[in-house]
C-alpha positions in Angstrom: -26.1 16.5 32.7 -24.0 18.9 31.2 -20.5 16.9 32.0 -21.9 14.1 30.6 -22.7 16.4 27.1 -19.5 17.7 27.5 -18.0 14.5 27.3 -19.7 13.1 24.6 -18.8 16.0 22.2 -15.2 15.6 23.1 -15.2 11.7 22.6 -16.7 12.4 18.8 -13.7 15.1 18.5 -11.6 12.2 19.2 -12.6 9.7 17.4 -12.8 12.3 14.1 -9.3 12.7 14.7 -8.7 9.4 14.9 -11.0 8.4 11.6 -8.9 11.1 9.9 -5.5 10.1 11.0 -6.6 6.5 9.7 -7.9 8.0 6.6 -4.9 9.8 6.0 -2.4 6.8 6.6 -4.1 4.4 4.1 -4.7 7.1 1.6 -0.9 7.8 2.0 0.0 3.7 1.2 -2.6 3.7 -1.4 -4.0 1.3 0.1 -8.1 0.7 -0.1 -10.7 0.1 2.4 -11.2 -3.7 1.1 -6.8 -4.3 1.8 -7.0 -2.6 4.9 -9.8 -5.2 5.7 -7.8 -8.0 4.7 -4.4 -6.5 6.5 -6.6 -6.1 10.2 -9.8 -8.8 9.7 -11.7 -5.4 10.4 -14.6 -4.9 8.1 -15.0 -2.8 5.7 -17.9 -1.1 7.0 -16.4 -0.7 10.6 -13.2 0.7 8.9 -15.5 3.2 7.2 -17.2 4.2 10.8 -13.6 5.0 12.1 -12.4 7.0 9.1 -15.7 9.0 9.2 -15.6 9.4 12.9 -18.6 7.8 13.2 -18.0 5.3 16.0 -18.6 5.5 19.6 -15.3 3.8 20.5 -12.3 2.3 19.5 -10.5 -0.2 21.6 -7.0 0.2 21.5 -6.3 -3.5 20.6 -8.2 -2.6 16.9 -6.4 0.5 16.9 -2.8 -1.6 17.1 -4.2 -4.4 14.3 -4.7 -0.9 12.1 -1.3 1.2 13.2 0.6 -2.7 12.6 -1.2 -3.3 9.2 -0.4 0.6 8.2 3.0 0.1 9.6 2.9 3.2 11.8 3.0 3.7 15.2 -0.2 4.1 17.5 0.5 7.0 18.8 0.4 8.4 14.9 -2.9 7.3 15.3 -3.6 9.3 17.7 -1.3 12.3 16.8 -3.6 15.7 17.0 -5.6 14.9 19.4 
């Protein structure tokens, strides 16, 4: 049981990281929620989840739609962590 907490509290770690290294790479192309959305066909809403590190998961093939559509490479995306 306590792995399994473990695990979970390092999965929302990453996926803050993540949300802020998204965050941080639109902000830096001026770019808005509502363009990224048009750039990846990810919603706005889901975009918000990443950026606030609110999602359980992130498959890597949406996190390549958002590293091509911020013109940056994945592993950017997933610098920090």
């Amino acid at each position: 049981m306590r792995i399994a907490h473990a695990e979970q509290k390092l999965m929302h770690i990453t996926m803050k990281l993540i949300g802020q290294n998204i965050n941080s790479a639109r902000r830096s192309r001026n770019y808005t929620l509502k363009k990224l959305s048009r750039l990846t066909g990810i919603t706005i809403e889901n975009l918000d989840r990443y950026e606030l590190g609110r999602a359980i998961n992130i498959e890597i093939p949406v996190l390549m739609r958002i590293s091509t559509a911020l013109d940056i490479n994945l592993e950017k995306l997933m610098a920090n962590l």
